[in-house]
ROLOBA-959486 format. One line per 8 residues: for each residue x, y, z of N, C-alpha, C, O, CB. Coordinates in Angstrom, 3 decimals, decimal comma, padded with zeros to 6 digits. Glycine has a CB too. Example, Ala and Ser with C-alpha at 12.3 -4.5 7.8 and 13.67 -1.06 7.14 Angstrom:
BEGIN
013,190/-005,690/007,800/012,300/-004,500/007,800/013,200/-003,300/007,800/014,236/-003,319/008,465/011,308/-004,473/009,046  012,850/-002,250/007,080/013,670/-001,060/007,140/012,900/000,030/007,870/013,409/001,138/008,039/014,084/-000,598/005,725 $
//
This chain:
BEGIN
030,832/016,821/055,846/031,788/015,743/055,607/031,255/014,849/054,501/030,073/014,507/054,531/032,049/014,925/056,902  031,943/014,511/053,675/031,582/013,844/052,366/032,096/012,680/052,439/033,324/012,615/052,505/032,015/014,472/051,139  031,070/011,083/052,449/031,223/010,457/052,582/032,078/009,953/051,258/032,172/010,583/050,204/030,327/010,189/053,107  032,916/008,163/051,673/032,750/007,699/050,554/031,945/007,034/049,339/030,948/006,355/049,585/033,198/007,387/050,727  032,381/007,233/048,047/031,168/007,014/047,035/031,295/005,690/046,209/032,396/005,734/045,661/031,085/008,264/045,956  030,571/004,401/045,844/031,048/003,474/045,802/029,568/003,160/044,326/028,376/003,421/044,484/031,330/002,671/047,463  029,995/002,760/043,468/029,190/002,366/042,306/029,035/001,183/042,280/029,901/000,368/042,597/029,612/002,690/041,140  027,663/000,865/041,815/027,245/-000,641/041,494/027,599/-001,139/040,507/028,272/-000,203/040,074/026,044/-000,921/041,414 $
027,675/-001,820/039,855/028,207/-002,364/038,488/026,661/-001,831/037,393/026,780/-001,705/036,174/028,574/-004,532/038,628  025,871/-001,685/037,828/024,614/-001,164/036,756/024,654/000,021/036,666/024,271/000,617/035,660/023,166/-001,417/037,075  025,391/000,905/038,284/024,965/002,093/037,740/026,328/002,672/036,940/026,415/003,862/036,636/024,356/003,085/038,951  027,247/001,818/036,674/028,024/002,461/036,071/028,000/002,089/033,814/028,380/002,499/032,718/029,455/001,997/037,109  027,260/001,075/034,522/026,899/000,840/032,973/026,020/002,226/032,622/026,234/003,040/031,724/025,869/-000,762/032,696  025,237/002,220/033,368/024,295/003,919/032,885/025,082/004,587/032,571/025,411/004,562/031,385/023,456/004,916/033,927  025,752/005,499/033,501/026,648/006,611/033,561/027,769/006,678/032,310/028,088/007,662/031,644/027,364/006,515/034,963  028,238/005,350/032,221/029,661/005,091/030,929/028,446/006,031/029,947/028,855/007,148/029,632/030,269/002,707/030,130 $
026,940/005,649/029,426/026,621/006,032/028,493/026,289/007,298/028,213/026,161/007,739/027,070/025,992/005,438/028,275  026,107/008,058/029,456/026,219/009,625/028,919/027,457/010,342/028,473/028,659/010,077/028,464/025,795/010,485/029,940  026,709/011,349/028,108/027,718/012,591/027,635/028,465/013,164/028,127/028,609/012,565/029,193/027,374/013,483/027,304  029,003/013,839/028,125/030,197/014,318/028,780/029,581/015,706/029,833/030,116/016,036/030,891/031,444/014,807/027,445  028,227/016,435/029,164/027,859/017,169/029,785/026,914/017,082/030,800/026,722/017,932/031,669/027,697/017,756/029,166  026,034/015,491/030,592/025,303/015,070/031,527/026,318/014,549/032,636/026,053/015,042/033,732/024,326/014,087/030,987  027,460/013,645/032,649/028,018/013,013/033,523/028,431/014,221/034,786/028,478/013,979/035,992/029,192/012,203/032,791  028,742/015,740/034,030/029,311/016,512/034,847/028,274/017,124/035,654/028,626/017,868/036,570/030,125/017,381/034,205 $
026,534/016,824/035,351/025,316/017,207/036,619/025,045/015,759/037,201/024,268/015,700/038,154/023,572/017,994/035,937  025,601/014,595/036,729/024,997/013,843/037,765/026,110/013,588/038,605/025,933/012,864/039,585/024,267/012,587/037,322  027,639/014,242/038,296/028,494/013,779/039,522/028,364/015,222/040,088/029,339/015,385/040,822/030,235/013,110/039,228  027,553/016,400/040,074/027,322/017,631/040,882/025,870/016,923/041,949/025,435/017,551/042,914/026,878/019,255/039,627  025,375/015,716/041,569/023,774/015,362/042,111/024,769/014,667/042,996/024,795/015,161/044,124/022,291/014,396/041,086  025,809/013,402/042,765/026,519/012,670/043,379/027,286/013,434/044,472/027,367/013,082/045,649/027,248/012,020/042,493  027,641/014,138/044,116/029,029/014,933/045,184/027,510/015,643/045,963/027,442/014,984/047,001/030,719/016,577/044,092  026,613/016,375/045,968/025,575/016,735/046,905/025,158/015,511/047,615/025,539/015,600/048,782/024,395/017,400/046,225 $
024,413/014,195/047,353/024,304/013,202/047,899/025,385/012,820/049,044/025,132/012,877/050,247/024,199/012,427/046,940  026,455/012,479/048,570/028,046/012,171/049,506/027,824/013,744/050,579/027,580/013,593/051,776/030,122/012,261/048,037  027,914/014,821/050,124/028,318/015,910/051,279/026,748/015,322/052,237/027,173/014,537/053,085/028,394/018,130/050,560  025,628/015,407/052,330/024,384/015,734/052,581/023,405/014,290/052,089/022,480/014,397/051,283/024,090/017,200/051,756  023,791/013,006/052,713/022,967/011,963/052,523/021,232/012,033/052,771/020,410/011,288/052,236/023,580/011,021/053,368  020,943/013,166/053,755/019,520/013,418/053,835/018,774/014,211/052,975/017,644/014,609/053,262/019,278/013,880/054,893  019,496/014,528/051,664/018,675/014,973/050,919/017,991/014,405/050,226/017,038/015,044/049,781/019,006/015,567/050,421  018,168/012,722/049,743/017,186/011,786/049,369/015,863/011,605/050,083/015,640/012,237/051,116/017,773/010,655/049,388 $
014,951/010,739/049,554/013,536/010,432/050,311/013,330/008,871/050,325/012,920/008,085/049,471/012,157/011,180/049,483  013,852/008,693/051,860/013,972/007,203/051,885/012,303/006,170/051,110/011,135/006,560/051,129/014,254/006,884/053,839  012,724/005,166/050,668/011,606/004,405/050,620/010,965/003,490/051,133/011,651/002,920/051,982/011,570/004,116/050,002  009,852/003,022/051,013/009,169/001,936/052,214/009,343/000,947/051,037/009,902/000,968/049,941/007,252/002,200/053,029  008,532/-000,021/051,840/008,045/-001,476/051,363/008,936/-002,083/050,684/010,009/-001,841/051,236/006,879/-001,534/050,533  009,075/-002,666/049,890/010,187/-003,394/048,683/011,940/-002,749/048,904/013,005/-003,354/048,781/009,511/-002,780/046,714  011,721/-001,590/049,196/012,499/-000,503/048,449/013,423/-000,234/050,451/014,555/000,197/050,670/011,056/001,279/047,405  012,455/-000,655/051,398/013,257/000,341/052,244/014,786/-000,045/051,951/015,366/-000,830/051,201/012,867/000,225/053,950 $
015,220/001,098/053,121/016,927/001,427/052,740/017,422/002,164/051,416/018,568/002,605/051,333/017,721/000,008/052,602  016,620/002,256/050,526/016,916/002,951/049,625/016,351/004,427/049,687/015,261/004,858/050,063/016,590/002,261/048,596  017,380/004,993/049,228/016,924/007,058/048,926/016,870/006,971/047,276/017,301/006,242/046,383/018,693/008,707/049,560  016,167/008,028/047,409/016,139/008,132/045,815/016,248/010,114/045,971/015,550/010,688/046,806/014,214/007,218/044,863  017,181/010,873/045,066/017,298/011,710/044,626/017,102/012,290/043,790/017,811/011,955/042,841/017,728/011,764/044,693  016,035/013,578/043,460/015,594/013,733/042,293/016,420/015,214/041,929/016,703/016,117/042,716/013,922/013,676/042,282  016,759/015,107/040,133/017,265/016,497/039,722/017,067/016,497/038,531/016,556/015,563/037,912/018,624/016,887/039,974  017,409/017,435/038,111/017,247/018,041/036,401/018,396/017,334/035,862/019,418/017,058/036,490/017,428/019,964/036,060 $
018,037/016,948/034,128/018,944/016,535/033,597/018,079/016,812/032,129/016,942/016,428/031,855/019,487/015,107/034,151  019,063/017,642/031,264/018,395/017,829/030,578/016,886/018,547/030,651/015,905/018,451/029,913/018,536/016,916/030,263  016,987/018,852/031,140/015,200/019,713/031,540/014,140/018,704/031,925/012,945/018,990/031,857/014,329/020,593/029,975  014,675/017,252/032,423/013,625/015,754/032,965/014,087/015,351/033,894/015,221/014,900/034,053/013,464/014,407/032,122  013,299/015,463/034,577/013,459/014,919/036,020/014,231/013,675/036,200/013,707/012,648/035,769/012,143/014,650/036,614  015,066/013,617/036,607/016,145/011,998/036,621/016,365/011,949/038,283/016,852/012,785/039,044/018,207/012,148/035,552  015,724/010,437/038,557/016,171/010,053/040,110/017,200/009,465/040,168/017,419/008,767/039,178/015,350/009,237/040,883  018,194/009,448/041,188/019,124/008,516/041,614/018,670/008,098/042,568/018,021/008,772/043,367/020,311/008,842/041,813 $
018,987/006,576/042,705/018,961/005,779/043,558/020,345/005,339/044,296/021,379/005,059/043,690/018,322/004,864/042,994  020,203/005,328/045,548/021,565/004,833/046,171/021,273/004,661/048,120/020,410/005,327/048,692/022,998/006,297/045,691  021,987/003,877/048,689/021,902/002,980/049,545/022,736/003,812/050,489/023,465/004,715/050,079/022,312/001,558/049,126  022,586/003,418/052,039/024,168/003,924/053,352/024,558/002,469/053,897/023,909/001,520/054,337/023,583/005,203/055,260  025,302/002,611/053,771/026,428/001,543/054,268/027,342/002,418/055,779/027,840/003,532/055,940/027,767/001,189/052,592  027,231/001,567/056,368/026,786/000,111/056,682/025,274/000,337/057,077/024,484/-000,549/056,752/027,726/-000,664/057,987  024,673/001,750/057,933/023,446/001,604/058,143/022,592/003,596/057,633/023,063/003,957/056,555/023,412/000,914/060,033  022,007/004,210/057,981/021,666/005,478/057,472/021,694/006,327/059,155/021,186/007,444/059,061/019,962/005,413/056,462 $
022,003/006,115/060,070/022,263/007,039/061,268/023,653/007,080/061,191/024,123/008,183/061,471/021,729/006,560/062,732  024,757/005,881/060,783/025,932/006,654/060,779/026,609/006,012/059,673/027,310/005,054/059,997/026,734/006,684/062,120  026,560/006,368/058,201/027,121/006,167/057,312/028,052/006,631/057,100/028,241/007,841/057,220/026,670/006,214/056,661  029,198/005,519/056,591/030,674/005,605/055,794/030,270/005,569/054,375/030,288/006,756/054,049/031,820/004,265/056,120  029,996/005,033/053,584/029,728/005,190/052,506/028,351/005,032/052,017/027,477/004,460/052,669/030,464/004,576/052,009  028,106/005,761/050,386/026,955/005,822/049,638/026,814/004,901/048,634/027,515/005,317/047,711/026,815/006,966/049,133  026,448/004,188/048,412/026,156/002,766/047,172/025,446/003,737/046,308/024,476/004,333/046,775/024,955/001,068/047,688  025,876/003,978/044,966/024,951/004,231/043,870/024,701/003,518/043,251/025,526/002,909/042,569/025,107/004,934/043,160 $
023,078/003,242/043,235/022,648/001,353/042,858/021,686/001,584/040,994/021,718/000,724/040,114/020,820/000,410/044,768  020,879/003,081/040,871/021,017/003,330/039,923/020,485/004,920/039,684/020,256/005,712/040,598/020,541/002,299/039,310  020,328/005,222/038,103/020,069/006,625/037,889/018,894/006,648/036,183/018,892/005,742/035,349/021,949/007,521/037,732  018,219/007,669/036,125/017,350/007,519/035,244/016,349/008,033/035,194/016,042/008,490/036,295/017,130/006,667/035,118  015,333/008,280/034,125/014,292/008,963/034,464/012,606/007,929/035,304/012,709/006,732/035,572/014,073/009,734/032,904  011,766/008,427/035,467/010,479/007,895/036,480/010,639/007,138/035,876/011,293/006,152/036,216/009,028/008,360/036,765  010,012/007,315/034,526/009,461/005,926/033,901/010,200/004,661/033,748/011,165/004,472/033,008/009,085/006,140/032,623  009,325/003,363/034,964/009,941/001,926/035,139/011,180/002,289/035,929/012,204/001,607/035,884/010,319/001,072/033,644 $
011,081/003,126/036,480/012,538/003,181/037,395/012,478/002,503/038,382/013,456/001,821/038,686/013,005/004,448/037,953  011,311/002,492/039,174/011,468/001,526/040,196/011,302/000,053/040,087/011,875/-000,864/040,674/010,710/001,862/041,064  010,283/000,067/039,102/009,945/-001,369/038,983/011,519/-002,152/038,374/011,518/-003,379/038,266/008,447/-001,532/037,774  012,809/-001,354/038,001/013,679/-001,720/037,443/014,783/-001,648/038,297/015,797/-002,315/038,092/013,735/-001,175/036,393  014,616/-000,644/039,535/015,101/-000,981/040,795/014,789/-002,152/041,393/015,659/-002,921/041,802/014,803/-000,142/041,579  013,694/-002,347/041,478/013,299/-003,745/042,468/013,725/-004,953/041,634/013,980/-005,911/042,365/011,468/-003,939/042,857  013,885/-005,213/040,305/014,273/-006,484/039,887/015,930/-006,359/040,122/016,503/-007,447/040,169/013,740/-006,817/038,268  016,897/-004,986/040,297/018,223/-005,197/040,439/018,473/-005,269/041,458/019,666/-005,363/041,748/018,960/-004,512/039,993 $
017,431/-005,259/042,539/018,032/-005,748/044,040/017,498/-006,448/045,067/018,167/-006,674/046,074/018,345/-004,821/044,735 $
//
């Protein structure tokens, strides 16, 4: 069952800026996330509640980040909060939330 999918206002500033051929693997990473929310790796400290999802893009590893609403045992929807490669990703997560 594929939840609903709900964008942050940052991560859609990302996304507007790709290509047409990247947008179509990160909404194949997105639509896997929504069917299958446990395929992320939740985080501790700063970060809990957040999953982060890792996939190819371009041949570089790019994580998404995104949230369960209302809680992660029985989620209605997925917050995509952002997307990008390692480098400063988190430290750029933690100042957007």
């Amino acid at each position: 069952m594929a939840l609903a999918v709900v964008a942050t206002p940052s991560f859609a500033r990302i996304a507007k800026k790709l290509h047409a051929r990247e947008k179509k693997v990160l909404d194949q990473a997105v639509k896997s996330v929504a069917d299958d929310p446990a395929l992320g790796e939740e985080k501790k400290g700063d970060l809990s509640g957040v999953f982060v999802y890792k996939f190819k893009l371009n041949q570089q590893e790019t994580l998404l980040a995104y949230s369960l609403k209302p809680d992660k045992h029985s989620p209605d929807e997925v917050v995509l909060l952002a997307v990008g490669p390692h480098e400063n990703f988190y430290a750029q997560l933690k100042r957007s939330s």
